[in-house]
VMD Tcl script that draws the C-alpha trace (Angstrom):
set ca {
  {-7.66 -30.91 -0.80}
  {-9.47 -27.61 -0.58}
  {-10.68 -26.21 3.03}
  {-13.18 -23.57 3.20}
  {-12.76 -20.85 5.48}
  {-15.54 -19.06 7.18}
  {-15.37 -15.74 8.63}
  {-19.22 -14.13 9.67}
  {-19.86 -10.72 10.84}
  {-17.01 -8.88 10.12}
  {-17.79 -4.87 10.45}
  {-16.63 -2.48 8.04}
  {-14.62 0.15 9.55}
  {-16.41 3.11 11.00}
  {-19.75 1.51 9.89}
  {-22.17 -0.63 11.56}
  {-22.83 -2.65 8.64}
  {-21.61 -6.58 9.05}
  {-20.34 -8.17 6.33}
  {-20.10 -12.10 5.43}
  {-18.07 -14.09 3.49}
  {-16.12 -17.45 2.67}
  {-12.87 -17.74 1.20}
  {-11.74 -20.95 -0.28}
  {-8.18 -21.92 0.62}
  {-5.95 -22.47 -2.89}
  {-5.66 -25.75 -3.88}
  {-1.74 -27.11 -3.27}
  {-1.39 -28.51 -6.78}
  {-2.06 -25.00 -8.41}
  {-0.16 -21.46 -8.07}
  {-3.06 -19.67 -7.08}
  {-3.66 -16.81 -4.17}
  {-7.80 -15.94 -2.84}
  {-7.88 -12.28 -2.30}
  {-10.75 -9.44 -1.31}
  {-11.14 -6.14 -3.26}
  {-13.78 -3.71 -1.72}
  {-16.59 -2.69 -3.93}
  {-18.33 0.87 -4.00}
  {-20.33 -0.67 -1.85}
  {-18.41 -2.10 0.87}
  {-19.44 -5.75 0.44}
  {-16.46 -7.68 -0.08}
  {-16.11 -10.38 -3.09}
  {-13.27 -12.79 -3.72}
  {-11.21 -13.47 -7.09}
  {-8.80 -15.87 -8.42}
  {-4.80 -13.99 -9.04}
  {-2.64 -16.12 -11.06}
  {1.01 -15.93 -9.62}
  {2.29 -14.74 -12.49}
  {4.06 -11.33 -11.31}
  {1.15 -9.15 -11.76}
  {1.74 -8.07 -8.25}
  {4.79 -5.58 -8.21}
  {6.09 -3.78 -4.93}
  {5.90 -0.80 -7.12}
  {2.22 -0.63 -7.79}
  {-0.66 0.33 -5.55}
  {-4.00 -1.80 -6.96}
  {-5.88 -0.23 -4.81}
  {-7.32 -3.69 -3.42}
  {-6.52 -6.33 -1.45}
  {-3.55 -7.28 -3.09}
  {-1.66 -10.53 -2.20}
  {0.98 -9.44 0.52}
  {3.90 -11.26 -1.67}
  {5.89 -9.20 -3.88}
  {9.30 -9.41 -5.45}
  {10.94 -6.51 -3.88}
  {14.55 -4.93 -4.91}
  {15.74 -5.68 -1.86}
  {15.50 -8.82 1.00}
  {15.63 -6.74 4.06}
  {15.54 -3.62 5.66}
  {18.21 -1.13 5.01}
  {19.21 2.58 3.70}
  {18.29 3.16 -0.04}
  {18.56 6.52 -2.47}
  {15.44 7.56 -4.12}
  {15.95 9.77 -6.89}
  {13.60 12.31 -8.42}
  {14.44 14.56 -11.37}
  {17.25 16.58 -9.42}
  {16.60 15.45 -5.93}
  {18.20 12.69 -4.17}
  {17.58 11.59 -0.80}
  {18.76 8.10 1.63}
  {15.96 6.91 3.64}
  {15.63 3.77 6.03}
  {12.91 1.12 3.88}
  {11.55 -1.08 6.15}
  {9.67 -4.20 4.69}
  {6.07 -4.50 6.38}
  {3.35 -6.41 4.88}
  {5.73 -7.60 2.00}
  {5.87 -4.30 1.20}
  {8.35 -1.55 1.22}
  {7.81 0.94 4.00}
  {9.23 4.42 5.03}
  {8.55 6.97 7.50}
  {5.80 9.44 6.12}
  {7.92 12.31 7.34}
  {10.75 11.37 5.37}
  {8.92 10.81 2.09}
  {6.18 13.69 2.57}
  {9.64 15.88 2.47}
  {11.46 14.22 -0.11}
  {7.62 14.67 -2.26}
  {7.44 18.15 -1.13}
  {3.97 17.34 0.34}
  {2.09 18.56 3.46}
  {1.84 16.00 6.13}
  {-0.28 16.15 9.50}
  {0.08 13.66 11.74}
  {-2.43 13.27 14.63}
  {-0.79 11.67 17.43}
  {-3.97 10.20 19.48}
  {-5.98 9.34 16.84}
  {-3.13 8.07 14.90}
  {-4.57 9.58 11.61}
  {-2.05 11.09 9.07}
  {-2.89 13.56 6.50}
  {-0.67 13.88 3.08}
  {-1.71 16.68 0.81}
  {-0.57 18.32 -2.12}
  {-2.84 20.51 -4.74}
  {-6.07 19.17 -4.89}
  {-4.56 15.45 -3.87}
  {-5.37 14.04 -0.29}
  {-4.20 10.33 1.03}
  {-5.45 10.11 4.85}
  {-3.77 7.11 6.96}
  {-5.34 5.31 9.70}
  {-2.38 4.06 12.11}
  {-2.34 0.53 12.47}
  {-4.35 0.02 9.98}
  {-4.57 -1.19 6.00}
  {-7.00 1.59 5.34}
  {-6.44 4.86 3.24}
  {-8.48 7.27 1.90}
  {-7.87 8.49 -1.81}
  {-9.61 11.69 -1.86}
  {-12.20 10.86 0.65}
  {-12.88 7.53 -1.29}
  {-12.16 4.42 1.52}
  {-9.19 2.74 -0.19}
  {-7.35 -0.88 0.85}
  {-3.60 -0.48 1.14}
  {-1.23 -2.40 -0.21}
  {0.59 -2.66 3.53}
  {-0.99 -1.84 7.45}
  {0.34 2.01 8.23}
  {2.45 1.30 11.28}
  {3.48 3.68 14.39}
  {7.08 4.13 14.60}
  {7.21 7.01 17.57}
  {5.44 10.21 16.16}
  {5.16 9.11 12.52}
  {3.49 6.00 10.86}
  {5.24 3.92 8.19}
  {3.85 3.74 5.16}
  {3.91 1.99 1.96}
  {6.09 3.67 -0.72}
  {3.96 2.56 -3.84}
  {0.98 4.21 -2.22}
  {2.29 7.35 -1.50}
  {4.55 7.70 -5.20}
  {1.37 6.21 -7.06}
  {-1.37 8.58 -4.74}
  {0.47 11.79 -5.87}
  {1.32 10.61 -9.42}
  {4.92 9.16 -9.47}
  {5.56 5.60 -10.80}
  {8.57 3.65 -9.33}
  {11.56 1.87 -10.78}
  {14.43 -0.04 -9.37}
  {17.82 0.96 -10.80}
  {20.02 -2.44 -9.91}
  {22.79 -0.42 -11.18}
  {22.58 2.72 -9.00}
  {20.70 0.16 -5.99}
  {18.03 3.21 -5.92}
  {14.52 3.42 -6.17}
  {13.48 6.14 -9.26}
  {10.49 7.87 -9.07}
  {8.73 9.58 -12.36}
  {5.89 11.48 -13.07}
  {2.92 9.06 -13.94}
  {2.09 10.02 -17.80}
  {-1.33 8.00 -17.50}
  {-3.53 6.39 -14.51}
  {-2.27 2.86 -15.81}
  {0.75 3.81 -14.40}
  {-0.06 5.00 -10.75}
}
mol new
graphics top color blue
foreach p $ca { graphics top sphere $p radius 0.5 }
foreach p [lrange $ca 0 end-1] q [lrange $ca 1 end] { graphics top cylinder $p $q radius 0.2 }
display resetview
């Protein structure tokens, strides 16, 4: 039995512009997940994502992903990242399905600048000619200047936000792997945009 959900007049952030739409609820009998990506021009439109493992906790789509993911791990604890010759423990928190850290931690462990705004809750990461801007509390980031979905809401935890790990690595150019072996999380330079 399929339901369909309504939602009217929903504003686009930091616009006036109201936006409709319907979203179908999946059928039971079929492995099947409804989700939004944002067009160039705001409007919202809805496709069908097979649950086939397309969506990986270590990619950023840059839409509105489905929020389930096999992750490496089932809850949140200390894990190594490694990077070339740099190794660092940080605390990943699962938000959103996703795997979160601290932007403080991972800005160092990037070597990239960070500014973090504490009233307005907006967080700046920057290195070169690369910019990903955070809006606390929010599942909004902006590539460049470019509005972006994230694949996880950028949470306040004190004076930081938390933010997802596969948007950061894959917004400065780094894919991620799981090493089972090593129970880290490896990050490598991207070698093509199919990979970040």
């Amino acid at each position: 039995m399929k339901r369909k959900w309504i939602a009217s007049t929903v504003l686009a952030c930091a616009t006036a512009a109201a936006i409709t739409y319907t979203v179908l609820q999946p059928n039971d009998s079929v492995a099947q997940t409804i989700h939004a990506q944002y067009l160039e021009s705001e409007q919202l439109t809805f496709e069908e994502v097979k649950s086939d493992g397309t969506n990986m906790w270590s990619m950023w789509k840059r839409d509105l992903s489905p929020k389930e993911a096999d992750l490496p791990i089932a809850s949140n604890q200390a894990v190594t990242f490694l990077l070339e010759d740099r190794e660092a423990t940080m605390n990943v928190r699962i938000l959103d399905g996703q795997l979160t850290v601290t932007a403080k931690e991972i800005a160092q462990f990037l070597q990239i600048e960070r500014e973090f705004y504490t009233e307005s809750l907006i967080l700046q990461l920057a290195k070169g000619d690369q910019t990903l801007v955070f809006r606390g509390n929010t599942e909004i980031v902006y590539e460049n200047g470019v509005k972006t979905p994230s694949s996880a809401q950028a949470l306040q935890k004190g004076q930081d936000l938390l933010v997802p790990i596969n948007v950061v690595a894959n917004g400065f150019g780094y894919k991620l792997k799981w090493n089972e072996q090593q129970r880290a999380i490896v990050l490598e330079e991207a070698t093509d945009d199919n990979e970040r």
